[in-house]
C-alpha positions as CSV (number, residue, x, y, z in Angstrom):
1,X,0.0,0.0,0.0
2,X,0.8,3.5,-0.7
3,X,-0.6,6.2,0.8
4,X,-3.4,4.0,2.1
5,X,-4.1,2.7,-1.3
6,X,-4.3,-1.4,-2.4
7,X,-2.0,-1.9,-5.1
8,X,-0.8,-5.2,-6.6
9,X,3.1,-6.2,-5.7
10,X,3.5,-4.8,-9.5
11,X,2.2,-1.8,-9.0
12,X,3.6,-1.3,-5.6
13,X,7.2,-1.9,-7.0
14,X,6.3,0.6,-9.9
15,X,5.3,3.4,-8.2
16,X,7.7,2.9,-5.0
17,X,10.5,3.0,-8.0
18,X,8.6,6.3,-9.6
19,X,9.5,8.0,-6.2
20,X,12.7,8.1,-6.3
21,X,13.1,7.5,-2.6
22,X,16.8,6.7,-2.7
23,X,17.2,11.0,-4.0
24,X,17.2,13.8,-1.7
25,X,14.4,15.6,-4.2
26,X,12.4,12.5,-4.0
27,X,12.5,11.7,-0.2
28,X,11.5,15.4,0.6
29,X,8.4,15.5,-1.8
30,X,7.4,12.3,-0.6
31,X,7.7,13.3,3.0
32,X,5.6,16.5,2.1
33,X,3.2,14.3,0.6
34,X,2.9,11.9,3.3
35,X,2.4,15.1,5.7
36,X,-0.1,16.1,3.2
37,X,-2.1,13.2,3.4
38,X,-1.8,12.4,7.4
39,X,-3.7,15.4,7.6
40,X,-6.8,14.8,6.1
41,X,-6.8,11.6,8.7
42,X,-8.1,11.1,11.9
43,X,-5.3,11.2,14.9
44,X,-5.3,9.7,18.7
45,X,-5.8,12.5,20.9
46,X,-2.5,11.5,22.5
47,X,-0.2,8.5,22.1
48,X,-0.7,6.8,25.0
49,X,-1.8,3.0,25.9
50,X,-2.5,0.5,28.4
51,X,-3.0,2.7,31.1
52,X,-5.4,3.5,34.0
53,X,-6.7,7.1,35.4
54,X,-3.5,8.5,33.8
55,X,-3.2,11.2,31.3
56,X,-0.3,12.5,29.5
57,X,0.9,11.4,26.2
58,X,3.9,8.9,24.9
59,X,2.5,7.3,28.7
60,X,2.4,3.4,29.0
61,X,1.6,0.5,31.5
62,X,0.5,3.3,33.9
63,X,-1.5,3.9,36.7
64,X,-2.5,6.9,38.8
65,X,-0.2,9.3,36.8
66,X,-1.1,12.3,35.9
67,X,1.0,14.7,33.5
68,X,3.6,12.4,32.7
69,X,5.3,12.6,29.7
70,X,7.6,10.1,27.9
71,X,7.3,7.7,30.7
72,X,6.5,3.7,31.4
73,X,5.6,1.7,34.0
74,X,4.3,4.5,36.4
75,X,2.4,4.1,39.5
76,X,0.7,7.4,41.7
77,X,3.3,9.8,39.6
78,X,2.7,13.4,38.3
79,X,4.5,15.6,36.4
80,X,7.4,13.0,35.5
81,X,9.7,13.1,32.4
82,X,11.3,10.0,30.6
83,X,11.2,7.9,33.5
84,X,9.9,4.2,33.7
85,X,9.3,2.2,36.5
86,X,8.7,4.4,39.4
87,X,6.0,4.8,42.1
88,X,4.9,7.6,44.0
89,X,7.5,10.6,42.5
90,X,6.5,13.8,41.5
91,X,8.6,16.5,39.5
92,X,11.2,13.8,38.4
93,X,13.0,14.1,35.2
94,X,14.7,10.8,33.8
95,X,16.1,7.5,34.2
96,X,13.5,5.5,36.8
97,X,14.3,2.2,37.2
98,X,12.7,0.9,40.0
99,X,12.3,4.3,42.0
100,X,9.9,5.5,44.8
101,X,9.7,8.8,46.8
102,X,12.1,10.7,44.1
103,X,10.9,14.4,44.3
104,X,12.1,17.3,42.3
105,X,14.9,15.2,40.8
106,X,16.9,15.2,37.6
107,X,18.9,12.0,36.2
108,X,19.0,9.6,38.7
109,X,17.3,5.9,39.1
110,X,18.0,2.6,39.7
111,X,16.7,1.5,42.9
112,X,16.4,5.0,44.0
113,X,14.7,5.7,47.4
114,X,12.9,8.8,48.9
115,X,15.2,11.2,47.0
116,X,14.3,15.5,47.1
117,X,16.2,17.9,45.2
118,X,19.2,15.7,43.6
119,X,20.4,15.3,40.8
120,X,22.4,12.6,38.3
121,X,22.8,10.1,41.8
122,X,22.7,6.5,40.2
123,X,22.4,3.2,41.8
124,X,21.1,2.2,45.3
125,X,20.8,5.6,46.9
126,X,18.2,6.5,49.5
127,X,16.8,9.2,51.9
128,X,19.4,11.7,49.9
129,X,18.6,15.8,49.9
130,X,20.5,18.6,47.5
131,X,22.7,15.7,46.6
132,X,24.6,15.1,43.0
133,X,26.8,12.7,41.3
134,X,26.3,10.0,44.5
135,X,26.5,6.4,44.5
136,X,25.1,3.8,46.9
137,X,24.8,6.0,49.3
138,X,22.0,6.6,52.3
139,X,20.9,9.7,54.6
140,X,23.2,12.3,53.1
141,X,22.6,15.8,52.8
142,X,24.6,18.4,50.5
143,X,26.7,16.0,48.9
144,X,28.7,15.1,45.7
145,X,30.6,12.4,44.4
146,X,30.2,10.0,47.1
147,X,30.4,6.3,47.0
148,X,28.8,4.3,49.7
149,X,28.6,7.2,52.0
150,X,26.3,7.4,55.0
151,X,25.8,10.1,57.1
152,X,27.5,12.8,55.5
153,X,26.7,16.7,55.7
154,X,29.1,18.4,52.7
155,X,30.8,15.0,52.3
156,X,32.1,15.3,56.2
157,X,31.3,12.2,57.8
158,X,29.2,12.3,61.1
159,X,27.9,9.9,63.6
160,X,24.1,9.1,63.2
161,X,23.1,11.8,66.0
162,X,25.3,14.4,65.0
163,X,23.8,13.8,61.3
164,X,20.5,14.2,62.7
165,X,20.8,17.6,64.6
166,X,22.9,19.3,62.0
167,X,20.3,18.5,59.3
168,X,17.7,19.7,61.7
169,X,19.9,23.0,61.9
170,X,20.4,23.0,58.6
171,X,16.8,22.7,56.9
172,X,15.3,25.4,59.6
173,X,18.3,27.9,58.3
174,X,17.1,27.1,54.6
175,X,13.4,27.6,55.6
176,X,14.7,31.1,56.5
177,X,16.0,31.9,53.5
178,X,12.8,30.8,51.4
179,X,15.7,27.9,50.6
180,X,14.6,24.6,51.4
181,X,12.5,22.8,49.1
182,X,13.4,24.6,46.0
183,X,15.5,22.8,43.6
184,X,19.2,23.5,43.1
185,X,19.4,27.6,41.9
186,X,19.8,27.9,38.0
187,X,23.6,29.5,38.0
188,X,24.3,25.7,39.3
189,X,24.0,24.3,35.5
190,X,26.9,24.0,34.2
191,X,24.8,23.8,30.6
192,X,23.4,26.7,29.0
193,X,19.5,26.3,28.5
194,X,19.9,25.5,24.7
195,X,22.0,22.8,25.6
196,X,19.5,20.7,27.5
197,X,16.2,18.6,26.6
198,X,14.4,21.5,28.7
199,X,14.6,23.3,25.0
200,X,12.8,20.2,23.8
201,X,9.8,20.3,26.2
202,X,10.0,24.0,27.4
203,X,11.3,25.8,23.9
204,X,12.4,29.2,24.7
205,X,14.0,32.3,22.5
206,X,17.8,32.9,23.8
207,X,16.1,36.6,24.8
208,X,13.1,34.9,26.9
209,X,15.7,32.6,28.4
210,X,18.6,35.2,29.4
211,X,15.8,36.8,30.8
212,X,14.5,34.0,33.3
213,X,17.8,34.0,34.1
214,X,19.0,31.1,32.7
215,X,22.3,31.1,30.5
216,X,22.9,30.9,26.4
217,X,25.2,29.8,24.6
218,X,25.9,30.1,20.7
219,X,27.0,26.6,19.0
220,X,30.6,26.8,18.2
221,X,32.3,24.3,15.7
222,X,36.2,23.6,15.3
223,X,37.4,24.0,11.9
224,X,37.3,20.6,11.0
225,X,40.5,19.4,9.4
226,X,39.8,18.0,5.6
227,X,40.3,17.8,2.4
228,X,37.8,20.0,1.1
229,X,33.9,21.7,1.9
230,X,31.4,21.5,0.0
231,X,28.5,23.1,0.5
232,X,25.3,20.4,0.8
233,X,23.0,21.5,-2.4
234,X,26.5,20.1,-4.1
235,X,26.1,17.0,-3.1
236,X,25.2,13.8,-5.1
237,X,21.6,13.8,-5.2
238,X,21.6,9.2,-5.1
239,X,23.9,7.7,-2.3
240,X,25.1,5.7,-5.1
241,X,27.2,8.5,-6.9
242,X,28.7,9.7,-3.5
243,X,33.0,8.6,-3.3
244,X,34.3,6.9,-1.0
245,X,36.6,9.8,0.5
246,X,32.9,11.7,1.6
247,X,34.2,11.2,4.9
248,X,37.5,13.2,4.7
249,X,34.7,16.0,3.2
250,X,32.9,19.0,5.6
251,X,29.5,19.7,4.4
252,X,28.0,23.1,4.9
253,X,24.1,23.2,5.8
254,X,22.0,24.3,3.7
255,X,19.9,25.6,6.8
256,X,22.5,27.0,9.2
257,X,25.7,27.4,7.1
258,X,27.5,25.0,9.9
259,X,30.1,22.5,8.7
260,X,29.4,18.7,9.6
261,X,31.0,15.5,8.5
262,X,30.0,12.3,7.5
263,X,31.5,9.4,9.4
264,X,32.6,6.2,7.9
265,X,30.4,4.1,9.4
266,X,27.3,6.7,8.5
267,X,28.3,6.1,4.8
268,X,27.9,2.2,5.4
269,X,24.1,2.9,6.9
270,X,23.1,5.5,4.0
271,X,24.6,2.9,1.5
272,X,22.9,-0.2,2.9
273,X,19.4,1.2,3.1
274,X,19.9,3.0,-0.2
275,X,19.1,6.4,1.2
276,X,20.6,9.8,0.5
277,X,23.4,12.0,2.2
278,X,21.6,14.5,4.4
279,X,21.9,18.2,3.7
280,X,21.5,19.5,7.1
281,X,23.6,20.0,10.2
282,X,23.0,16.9,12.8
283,X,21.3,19.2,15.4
284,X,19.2,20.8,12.9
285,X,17.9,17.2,11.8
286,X,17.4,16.5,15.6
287,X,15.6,19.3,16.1
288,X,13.5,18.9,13.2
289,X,12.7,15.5,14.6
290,X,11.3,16.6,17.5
291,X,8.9,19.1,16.0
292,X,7.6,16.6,14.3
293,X,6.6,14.9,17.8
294,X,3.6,16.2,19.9
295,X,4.5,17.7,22.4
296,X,3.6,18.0,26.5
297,X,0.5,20.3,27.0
298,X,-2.6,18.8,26.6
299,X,-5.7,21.3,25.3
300,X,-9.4,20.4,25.1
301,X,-11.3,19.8,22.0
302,X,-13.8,18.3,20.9
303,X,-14.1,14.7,18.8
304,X,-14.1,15.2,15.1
305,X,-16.5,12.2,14.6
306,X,-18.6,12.0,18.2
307,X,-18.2,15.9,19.6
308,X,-17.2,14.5,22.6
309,X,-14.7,16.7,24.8
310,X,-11.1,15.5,25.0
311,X,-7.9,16.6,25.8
312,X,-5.3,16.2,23.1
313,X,-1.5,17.5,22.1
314,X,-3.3,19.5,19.4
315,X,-4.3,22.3,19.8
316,X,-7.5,23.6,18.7
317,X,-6.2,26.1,16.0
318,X,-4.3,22.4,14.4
319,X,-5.4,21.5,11.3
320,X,-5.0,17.7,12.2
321,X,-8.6,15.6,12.7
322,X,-8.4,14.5,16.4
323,X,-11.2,11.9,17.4
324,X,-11.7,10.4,20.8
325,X,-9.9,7.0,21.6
326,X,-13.1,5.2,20.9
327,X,-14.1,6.8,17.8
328,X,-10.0,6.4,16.7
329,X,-10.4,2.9,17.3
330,X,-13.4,2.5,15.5
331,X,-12.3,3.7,12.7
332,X,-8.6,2.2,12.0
333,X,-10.4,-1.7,13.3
C-alpha cells in the first residue's frame, strides 16, 4: 500500500520506484506528501496505551499518573519526564528504574529511594537531599561524588546523631531563606539552556531565556581538518554516486551554514538502506525530529467524529482531525 491505497506487488514496485526515494528531491516530496495526506486523517488524541486514570501522552503500562510525559511503568506519579518504572515521584525528570519517593529530581534511578532535590545520583541511593553525582549511598545531605557514603553533611562524615541535629539546623536555616524545598538555583547548571532537553519540552527564545535567568550559549564548531567543503546543495543527489573519500569532506548546511561530517560508518548505513546524504547540520535534523513529535501540553477539544470533549496534544487552532480513543479505534479496526 501506498498512501493507504491497495495496489498489486506490481504496481507497488512501480510506483515505490517512480518516487525516487533513494534522491534527496524525492524523499523530501514524498515526505511533504505523506504530511499532506496524514492530515486529512483522523489522529489519537495522544499516544498513550495501556493505562489507567493517567493522562499524558507517549504514557504506557500506567496507573494513577497524571501529567507524565515520555514515561512507562508508572504508579501514583505526576508531572514526570522519561522515567519508567517508578512509584509515587513527583517532578522527576529521567532515568526511573525501580524508584519510589524521588521528588524534584533530575537523572537519577536505579533502585532509588525517597530522594528530594538531587540530581544525576545513580544506583542504590536512599533518603538523599541537594545531593549530585552519589552512588550507593543513604541519609546524606549536600553531597557530591560519594560512594557508599552514609551520614555525610558536605561530604564530612558524622555519627548518626550528629547527622540528625545538624540537618535539623540546617533545613530550619534554609526555611529562612525561602531555601529549602526549591530545587538546586539555575547559575548551578553547568549547561546553557539550549543545551539541554528542557529546549525540547519547554522551547524558549535565547532573549526569553537570558531573561528568566538562565544562561545561552551560541554553537561553536572547530574548523574541521579535511580535504575540502562543499557546501550540501552540491552534493550527489543518489547515495550511489557519492565517493568513498565523503568522509574526509565538511559539508556546509543548507539551513545554518555549519560545517558537519559524515563518518565512515554513517556512509555504510546510508549505502545499505539506499538512502541519500543529508543536507542538514546533525542538530538541525534532531531538532526537526522533534517538531515533528507532539508535544507536553494537553488542550481540550472536541471529537471530530462524536463531539465529545477531550484533551489532546493538538491544539485547537491544528489543522489535524483528532477523534476520541473510541471513535479512533473504530475507525482504523
Amino acid at each position: 500500500m501506498i498512501l493507504n491505497k491497495q495496489l498489486t506487488k506490481e504496481e507497488y514496485e512501480k510506483q515505490k520506484a517512480a518516487l525516487k526515494l533513494n534522491t534527496y528531491d524525492g524523499l523530501q516530496a514524498m515526505r511533504k506528501r505523506a504530511d499532506d495526506f496524514f492530515r486529512t486523517q483522523p489522529h489519537k488524541p495522544v499516544q498513550n496505551e495501556h493505562n489507567q486514570n493517567s493522562a499524558g501522552n507517549h504514557l504506557y503500562d500506567s496507573k494513577d499518573s497524571i501529567d507524565c510525559y515520555d514515561c512507562k511503568d508508572l504508579e501514583d506519579c505526576v508531572r514526570c519526564a522519561r522515567v519508567f518504572s517508578a512509584k509515587s515521584c513527583m517532578d522527576y525528570n529521567s532515568w526511573g528504574d525501580k524508584a519510589e519517593l524521588v521528588y524534584q529530581t533530575s537523572s537519577s534511578g536505579d533502585n532509588a529511594y525517597n530522594l528530594k532535590f538531587c540530581t544525576t545520583c545513580t544506583t542504590g541511593n536512599s533518603n538523599l537531599e541537594y545531593c549530585a553525582h552519589c552512588t550507593g549511598c543513604s541519609d546524606c545531605f549536600g553531597c557530591i561524588g560519594a560512594r557508599k557514603k552514609k551520614f555525610c553533611i558536605l561530604n564530612k562524615q558524622y555519627s548518626e546523631s550528629e547527622f540528625k541535629t545538624l540537618r535539623s539546623r540546617l533545613i530550619d536555616h534554609m526555611r529562612k531563606t525561602s531555601e529549602w524545598g526549591e530545587y538546586f538555583p539555575k547559575h548551578f547548571c553547568p549547561f546553557a539552556f539550549n543545551e539541554t532537553i528542557a529546549m525540547e519540552y519547554f522551547p524558549l527564545t535565547k532573549s526569553e531565556a537570558l531573561k528568566r535567568g538562565y544562561t545561552w550559549r551560541e554553537p561553536s564548531d572547530e574548523k574541521p581538518n579535511v580535504k575540502k567543503v562543499i557546501p550540501a546543495e552540491k552534493l550527489p543527489l543518489s547515495i550511489a554516486d557519492v565517493p568513498d573519500d565523503v568522509t574526509d569532506w565538511a559539508v556546509t548546511c543548507i539551513a545554518t551554514g555549519r560545517l558537519f561530517r559524515i563518518i565512515k560508518q554513517e556512509l555504510a548505513f546510508y549505502r545499505q538502506m539506499d538512502l541519500p546524504l543529508p543536507r542538514k547540520h546533525p542538530d538541525v535534523r534532531h531538532d526537526e525530529r522533534i517538531a515533528r513529535r507532539s508535544g507536553i501540553k494537553l488542550y481540550p477539544r472536541s471529537c471530530g467524529q462524536c463531539g465529545r470533549e477531550i484533551r489532546t496534544t493538538y491544539g485547537p487552532d491544528r489543522p489535524e482531525i483528532v477523534y476520541c480513543e473510541e471513535c479512533y479505534l473504530k475507525e482504523v479496526y
